[in-house]
C-alpha positions in Angstrom: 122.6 105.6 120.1 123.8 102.4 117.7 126.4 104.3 115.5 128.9 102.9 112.0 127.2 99.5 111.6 127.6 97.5 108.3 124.9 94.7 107.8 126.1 92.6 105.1 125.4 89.7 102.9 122.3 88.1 104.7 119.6 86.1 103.1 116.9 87.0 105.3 113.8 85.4 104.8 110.4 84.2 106.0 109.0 86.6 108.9 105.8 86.7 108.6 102.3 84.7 109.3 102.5 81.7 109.3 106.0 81.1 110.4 106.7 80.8 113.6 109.9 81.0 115.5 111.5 80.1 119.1 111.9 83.1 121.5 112.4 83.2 125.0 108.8 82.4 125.8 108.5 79.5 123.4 107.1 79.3 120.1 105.9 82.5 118.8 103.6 83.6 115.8 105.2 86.2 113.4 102.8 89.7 113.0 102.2 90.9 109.7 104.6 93.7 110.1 107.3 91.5 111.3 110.6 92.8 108.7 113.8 90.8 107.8 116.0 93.7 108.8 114.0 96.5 111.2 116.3 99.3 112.0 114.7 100.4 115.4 117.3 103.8 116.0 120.9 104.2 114.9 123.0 106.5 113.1 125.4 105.6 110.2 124.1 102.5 109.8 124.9 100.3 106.2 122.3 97.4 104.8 124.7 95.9 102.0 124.6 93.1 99.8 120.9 91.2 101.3 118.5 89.4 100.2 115.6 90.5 102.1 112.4 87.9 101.1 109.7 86.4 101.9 108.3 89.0 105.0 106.1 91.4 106.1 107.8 94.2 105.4 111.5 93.4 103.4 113.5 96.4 105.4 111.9 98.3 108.3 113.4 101.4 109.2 112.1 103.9 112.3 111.8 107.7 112.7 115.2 107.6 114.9 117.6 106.4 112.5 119.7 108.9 110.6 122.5 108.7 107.6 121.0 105.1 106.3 122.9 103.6 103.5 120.8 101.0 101.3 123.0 99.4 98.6 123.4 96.6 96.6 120.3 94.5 98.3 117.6 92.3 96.6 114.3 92.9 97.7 111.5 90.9 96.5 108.5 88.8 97.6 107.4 90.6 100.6 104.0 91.7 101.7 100.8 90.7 102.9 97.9 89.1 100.9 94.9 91.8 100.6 96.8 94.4 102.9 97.8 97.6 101.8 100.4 98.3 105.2 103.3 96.2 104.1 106.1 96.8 101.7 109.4 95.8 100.1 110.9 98.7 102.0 108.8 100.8 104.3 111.9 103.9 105.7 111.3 106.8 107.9 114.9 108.6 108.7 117.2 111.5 108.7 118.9 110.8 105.4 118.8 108.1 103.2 120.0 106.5 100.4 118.9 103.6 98.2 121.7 102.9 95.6 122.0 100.1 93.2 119.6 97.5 94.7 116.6 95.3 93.1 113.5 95.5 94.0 111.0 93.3 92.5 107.8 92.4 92.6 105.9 91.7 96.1 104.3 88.7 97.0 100.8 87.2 94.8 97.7 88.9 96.4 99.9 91.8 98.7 99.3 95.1 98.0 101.8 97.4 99.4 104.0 99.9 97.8 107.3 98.9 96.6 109.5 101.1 98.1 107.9 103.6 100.4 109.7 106.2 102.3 108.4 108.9 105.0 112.4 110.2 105.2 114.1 113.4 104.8 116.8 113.7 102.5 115.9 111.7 100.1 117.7 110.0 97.8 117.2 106.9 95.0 119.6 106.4 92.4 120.4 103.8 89.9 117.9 100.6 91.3 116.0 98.7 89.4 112.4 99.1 91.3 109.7 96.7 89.4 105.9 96.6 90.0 104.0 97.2 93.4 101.0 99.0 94.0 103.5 101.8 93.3 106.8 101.7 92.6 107.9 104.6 95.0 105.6 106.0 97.6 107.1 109.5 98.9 105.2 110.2 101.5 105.0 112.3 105.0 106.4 111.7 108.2 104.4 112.6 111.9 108.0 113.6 113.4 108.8 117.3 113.8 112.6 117.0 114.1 112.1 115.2 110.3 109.6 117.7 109.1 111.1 120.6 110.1 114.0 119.8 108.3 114.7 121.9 105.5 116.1 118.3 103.7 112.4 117.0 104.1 111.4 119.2 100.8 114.2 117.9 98.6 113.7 114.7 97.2 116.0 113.0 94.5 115.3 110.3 92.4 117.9 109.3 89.4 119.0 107.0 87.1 116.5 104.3 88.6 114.5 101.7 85.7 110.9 101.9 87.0 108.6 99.4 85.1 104.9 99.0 85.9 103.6 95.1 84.6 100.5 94.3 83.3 98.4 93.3 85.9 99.3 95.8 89.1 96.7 97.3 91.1 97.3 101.3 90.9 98.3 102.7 87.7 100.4 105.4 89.2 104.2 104.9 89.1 105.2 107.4 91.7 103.7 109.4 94.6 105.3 112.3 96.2 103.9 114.5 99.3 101.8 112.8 101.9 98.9 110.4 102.6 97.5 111.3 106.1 95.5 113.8 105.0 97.1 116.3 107.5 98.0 118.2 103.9 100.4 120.5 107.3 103.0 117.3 107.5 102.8 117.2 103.6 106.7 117.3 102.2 105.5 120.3 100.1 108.9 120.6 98.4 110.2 119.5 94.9 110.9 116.3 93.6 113.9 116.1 91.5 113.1 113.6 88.9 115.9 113.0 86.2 117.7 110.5 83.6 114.9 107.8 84.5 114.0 104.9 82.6 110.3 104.2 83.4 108.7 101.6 81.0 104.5 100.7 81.8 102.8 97.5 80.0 99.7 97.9 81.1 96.9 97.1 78.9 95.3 100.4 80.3 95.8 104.0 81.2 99.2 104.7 82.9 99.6 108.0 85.0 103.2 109.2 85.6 103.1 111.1 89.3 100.7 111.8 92.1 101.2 115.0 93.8 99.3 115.1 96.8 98.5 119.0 97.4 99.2 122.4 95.5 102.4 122.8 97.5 104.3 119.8 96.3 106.3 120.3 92.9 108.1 117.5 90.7 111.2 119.0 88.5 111.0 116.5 85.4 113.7 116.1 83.1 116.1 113.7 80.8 113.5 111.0 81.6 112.1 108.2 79.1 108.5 107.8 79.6 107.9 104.6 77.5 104.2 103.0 77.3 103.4 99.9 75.5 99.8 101.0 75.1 99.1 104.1 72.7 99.9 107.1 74.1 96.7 108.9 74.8 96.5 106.0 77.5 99.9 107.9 79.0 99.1 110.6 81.3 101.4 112.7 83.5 99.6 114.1 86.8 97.0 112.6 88.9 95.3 115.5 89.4 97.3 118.3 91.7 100.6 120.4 92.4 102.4 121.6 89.6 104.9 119.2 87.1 107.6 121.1 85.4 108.3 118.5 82.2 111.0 119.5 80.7 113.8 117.6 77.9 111.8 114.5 78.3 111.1 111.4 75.5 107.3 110.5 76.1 104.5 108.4 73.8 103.2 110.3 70.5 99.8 111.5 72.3 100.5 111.9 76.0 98.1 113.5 78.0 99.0 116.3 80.7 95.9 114.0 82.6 93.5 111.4 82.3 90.8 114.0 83.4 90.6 117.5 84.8 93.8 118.6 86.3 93.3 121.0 89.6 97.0 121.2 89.1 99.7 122.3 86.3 101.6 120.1 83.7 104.5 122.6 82.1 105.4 121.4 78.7 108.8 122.6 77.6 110.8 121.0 74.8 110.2 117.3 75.4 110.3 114.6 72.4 107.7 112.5 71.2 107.9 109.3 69.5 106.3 105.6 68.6 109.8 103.8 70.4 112.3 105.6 72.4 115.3 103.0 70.8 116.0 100.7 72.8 118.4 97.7 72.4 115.9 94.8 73.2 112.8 95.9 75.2 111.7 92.3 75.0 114.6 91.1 77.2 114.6 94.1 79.3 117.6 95.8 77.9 116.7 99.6 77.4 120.0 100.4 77.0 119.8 103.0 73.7 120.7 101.2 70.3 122.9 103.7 67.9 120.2 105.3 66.0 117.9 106.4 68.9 116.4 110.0 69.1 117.3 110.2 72.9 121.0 110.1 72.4 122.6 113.4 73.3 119.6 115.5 73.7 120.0 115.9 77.2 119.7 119.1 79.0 122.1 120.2 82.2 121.3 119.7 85.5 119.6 121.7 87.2 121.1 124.4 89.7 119.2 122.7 92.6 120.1 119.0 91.7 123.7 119.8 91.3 124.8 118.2 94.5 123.6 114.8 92.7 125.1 114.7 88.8 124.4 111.5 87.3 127.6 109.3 87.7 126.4 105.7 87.7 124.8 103.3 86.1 122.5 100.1 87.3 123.6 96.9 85.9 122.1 93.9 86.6 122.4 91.3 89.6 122.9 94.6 91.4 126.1 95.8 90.9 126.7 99.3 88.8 129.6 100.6 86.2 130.5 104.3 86.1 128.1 106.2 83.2 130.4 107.4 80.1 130.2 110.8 79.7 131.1 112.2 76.8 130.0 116.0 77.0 126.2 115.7 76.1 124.3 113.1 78.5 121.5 111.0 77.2 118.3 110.7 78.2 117.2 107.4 80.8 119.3 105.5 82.9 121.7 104.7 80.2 124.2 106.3 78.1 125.4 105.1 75.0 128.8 103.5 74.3 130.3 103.6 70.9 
């Protein structure tokens, strides 16, 4: 088993068809899966500082890898025209992080997910993750050794900027549980979902999460849910599991759903609002400007989520700077600095 490898600063780019390469049997043809970094097995393995373009799939990673360490990567441009099998990053392993990396928008025409992950032990913090047909995909594995893993029903996801554009295919931002319909391999756990910035400009109806059966549940709090449209065109569930939403900034009008819920949307003590206060929304600054409602109003962290507190912050070009704390956190990704 590979073990303690550090991939760093590649520019990896252009696996897929048409391209060809040179192998030992000639000239080849790339498939459409073909990734610029493909982790086959390993353990302790670190993708730093790449700039995976331009492929298939951006970062491949397979059901025997373990303690996988994404940071500080560019991702962007990948996919498949008119397929739905091909992502940014598409991740199946025993632990994972994704940790102050961008992640933009796949190629014209391709439809995959941005980052999708089949992993246990979740965890995405402080990336910037714009457009796809989703901008996360949490979905189930087929392994037993990952499913049976009591990590598999804990998924965290902090301090990230999600934005949905204008013009992307599926109007859901994130999906948690499974999508192979064997609702047995479904992660049927809780999502932890906190200090988020997620920002939709769709001309449409935006809807928040997709929870695949009854047994998944998504733990909501200290997020900004910001929609250019009016808010009745914001919605929160898809249509099951239950969504505990709670300390939140949402749109004046938000629905729990865009039509009858099978599932459960718990309102508790969220704010409303026309504009949440950012700096420059225009120029993609949602940093919070002095006289916004979302400063201090924070609530703690949960009990379960404590072995993740919110530490960093995402700033741009992928780096990250330490978030100031001053006693009472803010909600989103950002805290305000005096």
């Amino acid at each position: 088993m590979p073990t303690y490898i550090i991939v760093e600063n590649l520019d990896i780019r252009s696996g897929r068809p048409p391209y060809t390469y040179k192998g030992r049997e000639g000239i080849g043809s790339y498939a459409n899966n073909a990734a610029a970094i493909f982790i086959e097995k390993g353990r302790h393995i670190t993708i730093r500082n790449c700039l995976l373009s331009d492929c298939g799939n951006g970062l491949f990673c397979a059901s025997q890898s373990a303690d996988i360490l994404v940071e500080h990567c560019g991702l962007e441009n990948n996919g498949i025209e008119d397929r739905f099998y091909e992502h940014n990053s598409y991740t199946e392993a025993d632990g994972i992080i994704f940790q102050f990396n961008h992640y933009g928008p796949l190629r014209k025409g391709c439809l995959g997910n941005n980052l999708k992950d089949r992993s246990a032990g979740t965890v995405i913090r402080y990336n910037w993750i714009e457009d796809g047909n989703r901008q996360l995909d949490l979905v189930d594995s087929d392994h037993k050794a990952l499913i049976n893993n009591p990590d598999y029903r804990k998924t965290y996801v902090y301090g990230n900027i999600l934005i949905e554009g204008a013009n992307e295919g599926n109007r859901q931002i994130v999906h948690y549980g499974g999508d192979s319909k064997d609702t047995e391999r479904y992660r049927k756990g809780t999502l932890y979902f906190y200090n988020n910035t997620v920002i939709s400009t769709r001309p449409d109806r935006t809807t928040l999460f997709r929870l695949s059966s009854e047994g998944e549940l998504a733990d909501v709090w200290n997020n900004i849910f910001y929609v250019t449209n009016s808010g009745d065109q914001l919605a929160v569930s898809n249509a099951t599991g239950t969504i505990r939403l709670t300390g939140n900034w949402l749109k004046t009008d938000w629905r729990a759903g865009h039509g009858d819920l099978s599932g459960t949307v718990i309102d508790e003590h969220n704010l409303t609002g026309s504009y949440p206060g950012f700096i420059e929304q225009d120029s993609d600054e949602y940093h919070l400007a002095p006289e916004s409602d979302c400063r201090d109003t924070g609530i703690d962290l949960l009990q379960n989520a404590s072995p993740h507190p919110v530490r960093h912050e995402y700033v741009g070009e992928r780096l990250t700077s330490p978030r100031h704390l001053d006693g009472k956190i803010d909600l989103g990704a950002y805290e305000f600095v005096e």
